[in-house]
N, C-alpha and C positions, 0 to 999 in steps of 0.2 A: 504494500500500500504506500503511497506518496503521501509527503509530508502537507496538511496543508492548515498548520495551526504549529507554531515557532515561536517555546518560550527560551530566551536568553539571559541567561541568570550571572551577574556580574559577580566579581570575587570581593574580599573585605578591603574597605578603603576604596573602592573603586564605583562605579558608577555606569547608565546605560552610555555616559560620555566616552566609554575606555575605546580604545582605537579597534579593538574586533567587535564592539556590539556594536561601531557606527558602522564598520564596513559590511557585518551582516545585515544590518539595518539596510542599508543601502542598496547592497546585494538583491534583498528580496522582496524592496518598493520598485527596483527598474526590471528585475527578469521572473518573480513569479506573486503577479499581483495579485492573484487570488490565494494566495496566503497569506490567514492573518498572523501577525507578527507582534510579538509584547515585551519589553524589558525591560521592567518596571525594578524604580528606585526599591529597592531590597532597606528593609528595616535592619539595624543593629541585631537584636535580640533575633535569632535564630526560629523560639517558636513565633514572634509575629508574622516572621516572614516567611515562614510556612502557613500558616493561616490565610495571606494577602494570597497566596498562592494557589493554596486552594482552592480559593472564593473564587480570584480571578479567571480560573478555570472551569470552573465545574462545570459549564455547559461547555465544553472543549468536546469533542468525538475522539477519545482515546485510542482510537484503532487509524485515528490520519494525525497523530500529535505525538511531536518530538522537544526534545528538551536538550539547550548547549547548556555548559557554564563552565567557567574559568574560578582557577585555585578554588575559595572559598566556594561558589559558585559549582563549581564542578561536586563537590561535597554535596550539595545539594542536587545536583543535577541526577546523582550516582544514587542517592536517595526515593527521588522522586521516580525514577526509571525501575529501580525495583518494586516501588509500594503501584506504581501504575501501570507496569509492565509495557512499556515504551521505550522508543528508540531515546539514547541520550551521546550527545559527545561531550566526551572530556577533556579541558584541555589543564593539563598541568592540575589535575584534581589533589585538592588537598585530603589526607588520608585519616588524620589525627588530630582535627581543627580543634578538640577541647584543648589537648595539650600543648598544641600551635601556638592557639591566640591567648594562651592564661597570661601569659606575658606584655600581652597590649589591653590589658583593663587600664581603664582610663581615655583620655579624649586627643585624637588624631583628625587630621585633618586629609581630606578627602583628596585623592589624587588627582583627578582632573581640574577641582575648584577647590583651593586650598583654604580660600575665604569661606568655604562649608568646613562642615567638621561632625563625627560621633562619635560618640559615647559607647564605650564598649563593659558594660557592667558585670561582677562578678558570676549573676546569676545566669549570665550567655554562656557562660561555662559549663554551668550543670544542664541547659539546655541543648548544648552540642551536645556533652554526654549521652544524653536521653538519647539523642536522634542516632549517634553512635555505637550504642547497643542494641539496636534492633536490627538483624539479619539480614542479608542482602541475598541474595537468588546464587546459584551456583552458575547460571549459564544466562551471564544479565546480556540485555542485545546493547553494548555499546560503544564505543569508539573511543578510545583513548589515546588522544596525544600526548606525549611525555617525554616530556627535553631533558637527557641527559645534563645540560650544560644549566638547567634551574639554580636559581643562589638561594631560593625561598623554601625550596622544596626537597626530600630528596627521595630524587628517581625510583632507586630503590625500592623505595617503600609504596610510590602508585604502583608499580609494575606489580609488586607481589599481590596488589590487590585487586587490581584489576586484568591480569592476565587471561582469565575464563575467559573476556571477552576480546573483542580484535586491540590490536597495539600498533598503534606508530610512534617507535622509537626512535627519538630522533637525535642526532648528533651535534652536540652545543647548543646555540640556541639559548632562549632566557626564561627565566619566569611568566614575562609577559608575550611569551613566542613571539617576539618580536616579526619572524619571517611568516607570521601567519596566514597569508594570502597563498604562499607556497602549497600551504596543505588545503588549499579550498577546494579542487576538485574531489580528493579522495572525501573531504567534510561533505560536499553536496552531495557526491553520487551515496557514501553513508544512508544521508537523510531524502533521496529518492526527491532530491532537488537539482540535481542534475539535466 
């Protein structure tokens, strides 16, 4: 089935401003207009923003609906892909976000507009936990890109965990896959956007 309902789930500190949600944004308002497309500002607190998520989907058709997201984003994406049994890509997915981000409680300032800023509270912690303990499929359908060359992340530990499903390991390269237009065909033909 082809994709024709595209959530794009930004990573922590980031935004739908980050340079791959503008270029898939863009991507899929000039070559597949009849799909709808959402990449909505992501709340701090992890269960809000599974909530917004939810909502904002529920009337989605799960059998035409795919899900991206990057690091933080990706954690979510790898999430929502198993609890809704949908196609997800990953890119650079963070694997262990309680233990990640326990060390960014407190207020950062947002990468794209540094004059924003949130708030990262202690109990986003025990709420990654939560989402973090609960099972993920053995044979999930999804694509994971995973750069070797990440300073945020490390490789290692996406690949161990996402391995059951497809892998593009990639050589260097950044946290923020900087060369990310390189992997758009294998991302679209993925998501039966192609």
């Amino acid at each position: 089935m082809s994709t024709t309902h595209l959530l794009y789930l930004h990573g922590f500190r980031s935004s739908p401003q980050s340079a791959k949600a503008q270029i898939m944004a863009r991507l899929v308002q000039s070559r597949h207009l009849g799909v709808t497309w959402w990449c909505p500002q992501l709340p701090a607190s992890p269960a809000q923003a599974m909530a917004l998520l939810l909502k904002g989907t529920a009337a989605w058709p799960r059998g035409q609906m795919s899900v991206m997201g990057s690091s933080l984003g990706g954690f979510y994406a790898a999430w929502l892909s198993a609890h809704w049994d949908v196609p997800a890509v990953l890119i650079n997915p963070a694997v262990h976000p309680s233990r990640d981000l326990a060390r960014y409680i407190g207020e950062h300032p947002v990468w794209q507009d540094p004059a924003q800023s949130i708030f990262f509270e202690p109990t986003y912690v025990q709420e990654l936990m939560q989402l973090e303990s609960q099972p993920l499929p053995t044979r999930p359908a999804t694509l994971a890109l995973i750069a070797k060359g990440d300073e945020v992340l490390d490789w290692r530990e996406m690949l161990a965990r996402h391995q059951s499903g497809q892998v593009r390991l990639i050589e260097g390269s950044d946290h923020a896959l900087s060369d990310f237009e390189d992997h758009l065909p294998q991302i679209l033909d993925f998501l039966q956007l192609a």
